[in-house]
C-alpha positions in Angstrom: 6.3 11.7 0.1 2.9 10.6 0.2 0.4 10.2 -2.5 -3.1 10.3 -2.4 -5.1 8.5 -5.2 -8.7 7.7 -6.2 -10.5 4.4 -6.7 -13.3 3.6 -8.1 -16.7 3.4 -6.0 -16.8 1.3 -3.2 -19.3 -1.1 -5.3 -17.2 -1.0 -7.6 -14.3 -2.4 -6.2 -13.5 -6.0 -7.6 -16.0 -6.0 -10.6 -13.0 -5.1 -13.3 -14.9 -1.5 -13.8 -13.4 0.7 -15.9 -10.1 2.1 -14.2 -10.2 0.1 -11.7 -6.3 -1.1 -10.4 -5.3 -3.5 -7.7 -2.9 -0.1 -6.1 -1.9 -1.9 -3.3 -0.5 -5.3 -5.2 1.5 -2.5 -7.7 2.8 -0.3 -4.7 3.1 -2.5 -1.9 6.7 -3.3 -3.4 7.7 0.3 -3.4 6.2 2.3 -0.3 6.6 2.2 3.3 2.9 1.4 3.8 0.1 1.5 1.6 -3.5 1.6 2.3 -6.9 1.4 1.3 -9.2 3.7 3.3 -12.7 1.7 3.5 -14.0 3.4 6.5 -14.9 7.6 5.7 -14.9 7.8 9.5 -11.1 6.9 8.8 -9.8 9.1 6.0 -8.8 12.1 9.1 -6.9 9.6 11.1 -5.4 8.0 8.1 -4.5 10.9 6.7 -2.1 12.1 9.6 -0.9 8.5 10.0 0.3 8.8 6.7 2.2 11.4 7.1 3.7 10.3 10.4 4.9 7.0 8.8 6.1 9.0 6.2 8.4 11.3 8.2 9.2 8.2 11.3 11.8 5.8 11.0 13.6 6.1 7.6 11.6 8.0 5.6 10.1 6.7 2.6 6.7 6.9 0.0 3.4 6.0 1.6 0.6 5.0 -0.4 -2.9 5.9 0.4 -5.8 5.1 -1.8 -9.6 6.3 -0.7 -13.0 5.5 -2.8 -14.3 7.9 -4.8 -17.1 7.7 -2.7 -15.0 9.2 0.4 -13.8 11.9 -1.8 -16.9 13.6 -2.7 -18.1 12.7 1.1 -18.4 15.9 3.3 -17.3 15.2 7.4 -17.1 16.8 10.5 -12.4 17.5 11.1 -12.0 16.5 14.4 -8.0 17.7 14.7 -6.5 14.2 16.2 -6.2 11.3 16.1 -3.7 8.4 14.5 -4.6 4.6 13.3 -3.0 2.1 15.8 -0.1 0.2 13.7 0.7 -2.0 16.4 3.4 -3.5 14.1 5.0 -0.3 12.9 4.6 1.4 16.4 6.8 -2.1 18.1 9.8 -1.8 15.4 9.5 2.3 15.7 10.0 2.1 19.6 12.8 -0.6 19.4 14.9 1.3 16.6 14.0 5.1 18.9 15.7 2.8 21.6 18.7 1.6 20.2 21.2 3.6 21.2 25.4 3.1 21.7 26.4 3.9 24.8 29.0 6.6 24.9 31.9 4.7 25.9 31.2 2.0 22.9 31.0 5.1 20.6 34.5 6.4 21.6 36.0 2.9 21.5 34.8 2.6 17.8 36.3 6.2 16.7 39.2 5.0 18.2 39.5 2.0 16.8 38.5 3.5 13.3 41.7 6.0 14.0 43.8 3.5 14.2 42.8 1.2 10.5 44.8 1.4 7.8 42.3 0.6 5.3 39.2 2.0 7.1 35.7 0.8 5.2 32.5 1.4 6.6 29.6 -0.7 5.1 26.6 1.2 5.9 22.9 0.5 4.8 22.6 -2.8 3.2 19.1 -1.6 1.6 
């Protein structure tokens, strides 16, 4: 899932104006990743890294809020393009590359075969 919300005007931001939240300090808790577009040469690329963080990994909610500003901005779609998450793309490739070998994989069905009182504790999250 990813939502898309408004915020107030970019000079705004930070002056208690009327509906004004602090969206990531709520969400932050809750969603995969959450961001505050600042940058309307950035809303494109944000855009499709949201929804490639949403649908990596384990999927999950991520959070992107934009200035009203950017909403009601008009730009050029350039069809490409994702922000760099150097910390998301390093646990992404590590997880894409942790695989059990097949021989380990057989040993463990074997092994689960065999219990008596089989339990499996899966997820921890």
């Amino acid at each position: 899932m990813v939502l898309i919300t408004g915020q107030v005007p970019r000079p705004a931001m930070g002056t208690d104006a009327f509906q004004e939240a602090p969206v990531f300090n709520i969400m932050a808790p809750c969603a995969k990743h959450v961001f505050l577009v600042t940058d309307e040469a950035k809303v494109e690329a944000t855009m499709r890294t949201a929804f490639h963080i949403a649908r990596s990994g384990r999927p999950a909610r991520w959070w992107s809020t934009s200035h009203a500003t950017f909403q009601l901005a008009k730009s050029v779609f350039r069809g490409g393009g994702l922000l760099h998450m150097r910390g998301y793309e390093e646990r992404l490739e590590e997880l894409e590359a942790a695989t059990l070998a097949p021989a380990a994989a057989e040993a463990f069905w074997k092994l689960l075969a065999r219990a008596e009182h089989p339990l499996i504790y899966a997820g921890g999250g």
